[in-house]
Backbone bond lengths (Angstrom), bond angles and torsions (degrees), N, CA, C in turn:
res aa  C-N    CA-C-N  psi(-1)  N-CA   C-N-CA  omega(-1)  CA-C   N-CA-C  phi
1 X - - - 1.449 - - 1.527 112.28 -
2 X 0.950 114.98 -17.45 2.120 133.69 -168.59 1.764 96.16 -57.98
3 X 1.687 101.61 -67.47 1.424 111.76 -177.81 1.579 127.36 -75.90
4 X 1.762 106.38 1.28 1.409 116.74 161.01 1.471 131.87 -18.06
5 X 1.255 94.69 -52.51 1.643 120.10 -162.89 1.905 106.25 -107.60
6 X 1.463 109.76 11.16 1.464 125.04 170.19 1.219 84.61 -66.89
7 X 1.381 94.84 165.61 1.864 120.76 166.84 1.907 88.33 -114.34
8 X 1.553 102.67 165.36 1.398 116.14 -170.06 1.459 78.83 -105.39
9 X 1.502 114.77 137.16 1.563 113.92 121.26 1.286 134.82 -120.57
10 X 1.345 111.97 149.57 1.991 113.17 -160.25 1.530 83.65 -106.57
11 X 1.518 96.75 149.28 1.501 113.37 167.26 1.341 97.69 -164.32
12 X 1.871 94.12 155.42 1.648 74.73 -167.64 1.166 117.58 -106.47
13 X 1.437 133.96 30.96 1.394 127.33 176.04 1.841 95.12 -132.82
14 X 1.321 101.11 152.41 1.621 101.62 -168.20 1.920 103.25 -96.32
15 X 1.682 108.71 15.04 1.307 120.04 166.89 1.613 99.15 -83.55
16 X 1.605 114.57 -50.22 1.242 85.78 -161.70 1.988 97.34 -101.86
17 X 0.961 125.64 42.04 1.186 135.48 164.64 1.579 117.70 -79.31
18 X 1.772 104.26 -48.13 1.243 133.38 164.16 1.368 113.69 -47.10
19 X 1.383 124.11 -57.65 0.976 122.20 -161.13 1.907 113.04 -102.01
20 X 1.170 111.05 -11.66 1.395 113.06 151.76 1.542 109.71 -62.87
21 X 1.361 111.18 -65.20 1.787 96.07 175.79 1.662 121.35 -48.48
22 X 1.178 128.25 -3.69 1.407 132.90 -158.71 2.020 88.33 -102.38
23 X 1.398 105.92 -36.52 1.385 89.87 -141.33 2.281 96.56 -126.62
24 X 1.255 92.98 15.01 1.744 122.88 -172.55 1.508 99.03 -107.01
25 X 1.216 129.63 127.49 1.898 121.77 165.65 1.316 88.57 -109.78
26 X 1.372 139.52 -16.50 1.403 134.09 -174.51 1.861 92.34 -42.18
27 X 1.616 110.00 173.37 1.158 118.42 174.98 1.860 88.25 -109.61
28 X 1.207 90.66 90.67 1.677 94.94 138.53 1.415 108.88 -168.39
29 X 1.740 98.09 173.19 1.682 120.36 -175.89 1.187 114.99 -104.80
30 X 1.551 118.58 119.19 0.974 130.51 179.47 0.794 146.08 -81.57
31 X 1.591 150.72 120.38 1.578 128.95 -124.55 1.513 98.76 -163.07
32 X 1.245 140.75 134.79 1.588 149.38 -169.88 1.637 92.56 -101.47
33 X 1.096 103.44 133.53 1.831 110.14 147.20 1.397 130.46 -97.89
34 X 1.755 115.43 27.72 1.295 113.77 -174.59 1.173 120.96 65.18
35 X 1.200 140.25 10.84 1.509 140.25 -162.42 1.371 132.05 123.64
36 X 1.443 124.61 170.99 1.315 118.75 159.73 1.763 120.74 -45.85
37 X 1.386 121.44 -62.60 0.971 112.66 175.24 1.818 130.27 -87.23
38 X 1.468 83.39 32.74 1.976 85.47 175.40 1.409 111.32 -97.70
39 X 1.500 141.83 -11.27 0.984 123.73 160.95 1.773 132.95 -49.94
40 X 1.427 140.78 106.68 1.116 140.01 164.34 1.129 115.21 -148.74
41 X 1.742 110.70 168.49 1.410 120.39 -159.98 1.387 116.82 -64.05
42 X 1.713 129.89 -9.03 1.545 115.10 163.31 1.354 111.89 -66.55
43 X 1.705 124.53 -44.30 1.234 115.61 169.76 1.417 136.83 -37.85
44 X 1.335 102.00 -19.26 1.823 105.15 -166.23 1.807 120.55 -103.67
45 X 1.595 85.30 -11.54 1.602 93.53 -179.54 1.097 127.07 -56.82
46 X 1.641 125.87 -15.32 1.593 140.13 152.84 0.832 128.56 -42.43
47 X 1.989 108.51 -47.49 1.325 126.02 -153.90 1.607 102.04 -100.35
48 X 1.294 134.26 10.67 1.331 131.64 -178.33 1.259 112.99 -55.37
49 X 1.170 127.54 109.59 1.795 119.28 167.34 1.793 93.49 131.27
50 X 0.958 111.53 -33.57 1.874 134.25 -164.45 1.177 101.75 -50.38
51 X 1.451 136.57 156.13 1.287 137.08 145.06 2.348 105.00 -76.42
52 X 1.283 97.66 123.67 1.606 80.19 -158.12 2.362 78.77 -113.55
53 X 0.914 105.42 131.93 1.542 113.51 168.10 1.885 105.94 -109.97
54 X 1.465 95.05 158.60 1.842 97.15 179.04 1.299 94.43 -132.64
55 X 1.295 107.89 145.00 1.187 121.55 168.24 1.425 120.77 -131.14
56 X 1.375 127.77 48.37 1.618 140.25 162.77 1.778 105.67 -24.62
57 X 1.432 91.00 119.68 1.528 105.10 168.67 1.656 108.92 -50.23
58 X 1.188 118.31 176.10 1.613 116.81 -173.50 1.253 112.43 -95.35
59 X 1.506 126.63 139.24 1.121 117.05 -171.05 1.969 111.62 -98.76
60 X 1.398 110.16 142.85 1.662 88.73 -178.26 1.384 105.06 -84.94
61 X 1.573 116.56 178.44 1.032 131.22 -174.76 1.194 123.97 -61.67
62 X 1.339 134.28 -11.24 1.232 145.74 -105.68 1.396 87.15 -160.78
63 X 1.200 122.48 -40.05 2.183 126.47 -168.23 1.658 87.90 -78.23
64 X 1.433 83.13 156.64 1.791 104.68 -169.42 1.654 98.61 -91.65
65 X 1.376 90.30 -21.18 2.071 91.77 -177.20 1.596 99.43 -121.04
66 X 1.505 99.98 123.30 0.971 137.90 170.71 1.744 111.55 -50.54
67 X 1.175 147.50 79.61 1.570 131.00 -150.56 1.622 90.10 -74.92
68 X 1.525 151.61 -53.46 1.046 142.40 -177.16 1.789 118.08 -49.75
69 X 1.181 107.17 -61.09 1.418 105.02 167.25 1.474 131.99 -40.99
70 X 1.477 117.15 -38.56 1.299 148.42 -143.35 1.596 64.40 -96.00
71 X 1.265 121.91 -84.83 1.630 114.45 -152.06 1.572 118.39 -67.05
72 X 1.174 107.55 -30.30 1.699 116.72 150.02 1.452 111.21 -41.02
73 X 0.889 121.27 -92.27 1.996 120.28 -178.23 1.497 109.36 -29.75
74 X 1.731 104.08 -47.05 1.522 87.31 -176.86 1.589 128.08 -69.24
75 X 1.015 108.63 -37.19 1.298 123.74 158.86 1.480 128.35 -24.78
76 X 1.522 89.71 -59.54 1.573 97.91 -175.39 1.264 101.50 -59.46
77 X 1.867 116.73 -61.32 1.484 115.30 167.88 1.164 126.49 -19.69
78 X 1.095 148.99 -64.46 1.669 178.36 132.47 1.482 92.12 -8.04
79 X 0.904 115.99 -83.04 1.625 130.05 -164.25 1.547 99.63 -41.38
80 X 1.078 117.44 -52.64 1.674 119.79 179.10 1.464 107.54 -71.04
81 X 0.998 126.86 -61.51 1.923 113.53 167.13 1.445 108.18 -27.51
C-alpha cells in the first residue's frame, strides 16, 4: 500500500530503469518494458488506476519507427481499454 500513491515510469530497458531510480527522488517506480516493442495491454492490467508516465528511448533521425509516436498510439489504445 506504501507505493500506492507512486507514479509508474515505463522505460524500456531494465538498465535504464535502474538507473532512473538511482538518480530520480521524484516518487515513482520504475519499470522496463523489454524494449521498444514491449509495451502492451497484458502489461498494464496492474497498473489500472496508476498515474503511468513513458519514457521511450530516443529515436534517430534516420529509424523508420518513431519510438515516441509508437508509444503514444499505444497508449491511447491501452488507455481506452
Amino acid at each position: 500500500d506504501y507505493y500506492k500513491k507512486y507514479k509508474i515510469g515505463i522505460v524500456e530497458s531494465e538498465k535504464t530503469a535502474l538507473l532512473c531510480d538511482l538518480f530520480f527522488d521524484e516518487e515513482i517506480v520504475w519499470i522496463a518494458s523489454g524494449g521498444l516493442q514491449g509495451l502492451n495491454e497484458d502489461k498494464f492490467k496492474d497498473l489500472i488506476g496508476r498515474e503511468v508516465l513513458l519514457f521511450p528511448d530516443l529515436s534517430s533521425k534516420k529509424s523508420k519507427i518513431n519510438a515516441c509516436e509508437l508509444w503514444k498510439s499505444k497508449a491511447e489504445i491501452i488507455s481506452k481499454k
